[in-house]
N, C-alpha and C positions, 0 to 999 in steps of 0.2 A: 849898731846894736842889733843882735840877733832877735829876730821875732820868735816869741814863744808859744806865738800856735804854729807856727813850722816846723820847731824843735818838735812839739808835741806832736803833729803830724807824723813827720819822721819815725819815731818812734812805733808810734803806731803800726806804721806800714812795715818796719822790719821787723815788730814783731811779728805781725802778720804771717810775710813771710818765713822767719821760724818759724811757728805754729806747721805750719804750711810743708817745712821739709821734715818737722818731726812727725806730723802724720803721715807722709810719706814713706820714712824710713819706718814706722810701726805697719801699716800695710805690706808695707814688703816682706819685713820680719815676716809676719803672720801669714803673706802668700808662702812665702819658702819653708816655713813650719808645718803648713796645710801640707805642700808640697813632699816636707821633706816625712810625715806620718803617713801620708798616700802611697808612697815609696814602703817605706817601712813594713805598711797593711798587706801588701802585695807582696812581699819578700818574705811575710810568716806565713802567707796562705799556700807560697807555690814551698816553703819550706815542708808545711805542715801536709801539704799534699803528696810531696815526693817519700817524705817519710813514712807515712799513709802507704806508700805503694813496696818500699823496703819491705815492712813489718809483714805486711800480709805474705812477700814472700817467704820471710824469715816461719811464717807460722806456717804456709805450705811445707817447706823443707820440714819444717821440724816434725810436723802430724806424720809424714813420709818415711823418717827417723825411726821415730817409736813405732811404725807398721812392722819396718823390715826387719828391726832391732829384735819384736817379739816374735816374729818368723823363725830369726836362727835360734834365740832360745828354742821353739819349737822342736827345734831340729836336732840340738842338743840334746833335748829332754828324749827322742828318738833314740839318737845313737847311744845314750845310758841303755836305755830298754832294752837295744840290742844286745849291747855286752852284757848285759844279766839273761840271754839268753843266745850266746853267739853261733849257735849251729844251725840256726833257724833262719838265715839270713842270707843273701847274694852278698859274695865279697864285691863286686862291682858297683854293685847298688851302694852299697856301706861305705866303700870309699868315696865317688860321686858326695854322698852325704855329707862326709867328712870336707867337701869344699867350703863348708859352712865357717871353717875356723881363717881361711884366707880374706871372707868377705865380713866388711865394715862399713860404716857411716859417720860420719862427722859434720858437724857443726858450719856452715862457709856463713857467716855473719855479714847479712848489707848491711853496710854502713858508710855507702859512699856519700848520702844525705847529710848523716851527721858528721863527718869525717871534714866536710866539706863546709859545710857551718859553722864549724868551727874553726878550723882553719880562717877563714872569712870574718869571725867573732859575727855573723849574719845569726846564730843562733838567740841571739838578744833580742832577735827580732821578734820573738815567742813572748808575747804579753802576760799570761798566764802564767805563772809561778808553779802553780802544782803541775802544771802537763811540763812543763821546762823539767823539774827536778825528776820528773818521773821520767823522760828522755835519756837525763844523765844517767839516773840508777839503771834502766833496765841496757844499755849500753856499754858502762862500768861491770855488770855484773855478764852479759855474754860476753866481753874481750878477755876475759878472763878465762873461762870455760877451762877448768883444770880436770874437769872430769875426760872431759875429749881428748887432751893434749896426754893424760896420762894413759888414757887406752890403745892409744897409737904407739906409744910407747912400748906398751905393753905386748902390743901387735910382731911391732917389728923387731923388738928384743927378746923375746922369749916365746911369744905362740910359732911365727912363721919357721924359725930354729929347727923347732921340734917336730914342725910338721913337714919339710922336706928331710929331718933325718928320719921320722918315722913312717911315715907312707907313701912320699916320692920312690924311694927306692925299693920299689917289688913289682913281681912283674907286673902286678892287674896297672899299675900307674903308668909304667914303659910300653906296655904292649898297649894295655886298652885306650888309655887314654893320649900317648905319644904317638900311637900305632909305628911302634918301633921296637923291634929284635932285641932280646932279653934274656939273658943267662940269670939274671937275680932271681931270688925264691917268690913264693908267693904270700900274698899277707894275708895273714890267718887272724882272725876275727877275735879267736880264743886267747893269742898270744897276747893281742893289743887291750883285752879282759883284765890281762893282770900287770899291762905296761904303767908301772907309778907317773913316769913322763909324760904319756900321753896323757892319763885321768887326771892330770895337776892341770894339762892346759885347757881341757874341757871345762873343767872347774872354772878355771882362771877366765875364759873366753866367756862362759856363762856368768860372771859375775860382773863383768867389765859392760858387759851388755845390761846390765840391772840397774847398776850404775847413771849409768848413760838414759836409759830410761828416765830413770828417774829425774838428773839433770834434765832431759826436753821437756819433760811434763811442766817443770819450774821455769824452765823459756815459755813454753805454750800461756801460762798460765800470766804470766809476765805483758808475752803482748799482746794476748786479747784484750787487759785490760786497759792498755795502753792506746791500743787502736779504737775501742771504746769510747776514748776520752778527744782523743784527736778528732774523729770523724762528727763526734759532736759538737768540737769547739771548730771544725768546718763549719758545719750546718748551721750554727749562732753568729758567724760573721758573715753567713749568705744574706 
């Protein structure tokens, strides 16, 4: 007949050991959980760091943007002034000027951080709710950047057209600036006064640039507040 303080021993002792391997197994959980948010913590801060380093460029480009942006306006606003009074002026100087309608600026958006956080779904990594959605917005809204995509457009369809059929071809552009032999006429400051062609794409050129301004002011504006928020939710996980 079995004794029943052996059974009861028995007992005992395997539960025991249960006990024994379930707190083992919750230990482990809990080291690999520690483990696996230690992981996590690390993967938002070098995220939130690298993005940090993006944006600041993104806002250097952009401040750079609107510099040069309101230069050729400038410049424009010049070469109007001249044709309201076109006699008074160096036709070499005035073409030179006119290089103002070839040069532009656009938008190159980093986003190798987020691109890549994504991609990875490591972007989850981001604890913070409001700085995540403000990530997405202010990213959503520069890949977009319709104002930029349509001024190039605008550039290569219609300003550049017009500006090598009307001031490439005379002499001040062959001889002076090709220094190259030239039977073409010369370009006369008074004619291009009352060329509709050309004052449509100065118009056009000056307006695209306003544009655009304006769009970088709304990026500028975007991630400083962005970088604001980032650098601070650095500093609160230091």
């Amino acid at each position: 007949m079995t004794n029943p303080s052996k059974i009861s021993k028995s007992l005992k002792s395997t539960f025991g050991e249960i006990i024994k391997i379930v707190f083992g197994i919750l230990i482990a959980l809990q080291i690999n959980a520690w483990s696996d948010q230690s992981k996590q913590n690390k993967e938002e801060i070098r995220i939130l760091q690298n993005l940090s380093v993006d944006l600041t460029n993104d806002m250097s480009q952009l401040e750079n943007n609107v510099r040069s942006a309101e230069e050729r306006q400038l410049k424009i606003d010049t070469i109007f002034t001249i044709l309201n009074a076109p006699k008074e002026y160096d036709v070499n100087k005035f073409l030179r000027l006119n290089f103002v309608l070839a040069n532009e600026n656009h938008f190159d958006l980093n986003s190798g951080t987020f691109d890549e956080s994504m991609a990875a779904g490591t972007v989850n990594c981001i604890q913070t709710h409001s700085i995540r959605q403000q990530i997405f917005n202010y990213y959503r809204i520069t890949k977009r950047n319709y104002t930029d995509n349509n001024t190039i457009k605008q550039i290569y369809e219609n300003i550049y057209p017009q500006f090598f059929k009307t001031l490439v071809p005379s002499q001040e552009f062959i001889g002076s600036i090709l220094n190259k032999p030239s039977h073409l006429p010369n370009l006369k400051i008074e004619t291009l006064a009352l060329d509709k062609e050309y004052i449509s794409i100065l118009t056009l050129k000056h307006r695209t640039e306003y544009h655009q301004i304006l769009g970088w002011k709304k990026y500028i504006k975007l991630v400083k507040s962005l970088l604001k928020n980032i650098e601070k939710e650095l500093k609160d996980k230091k």
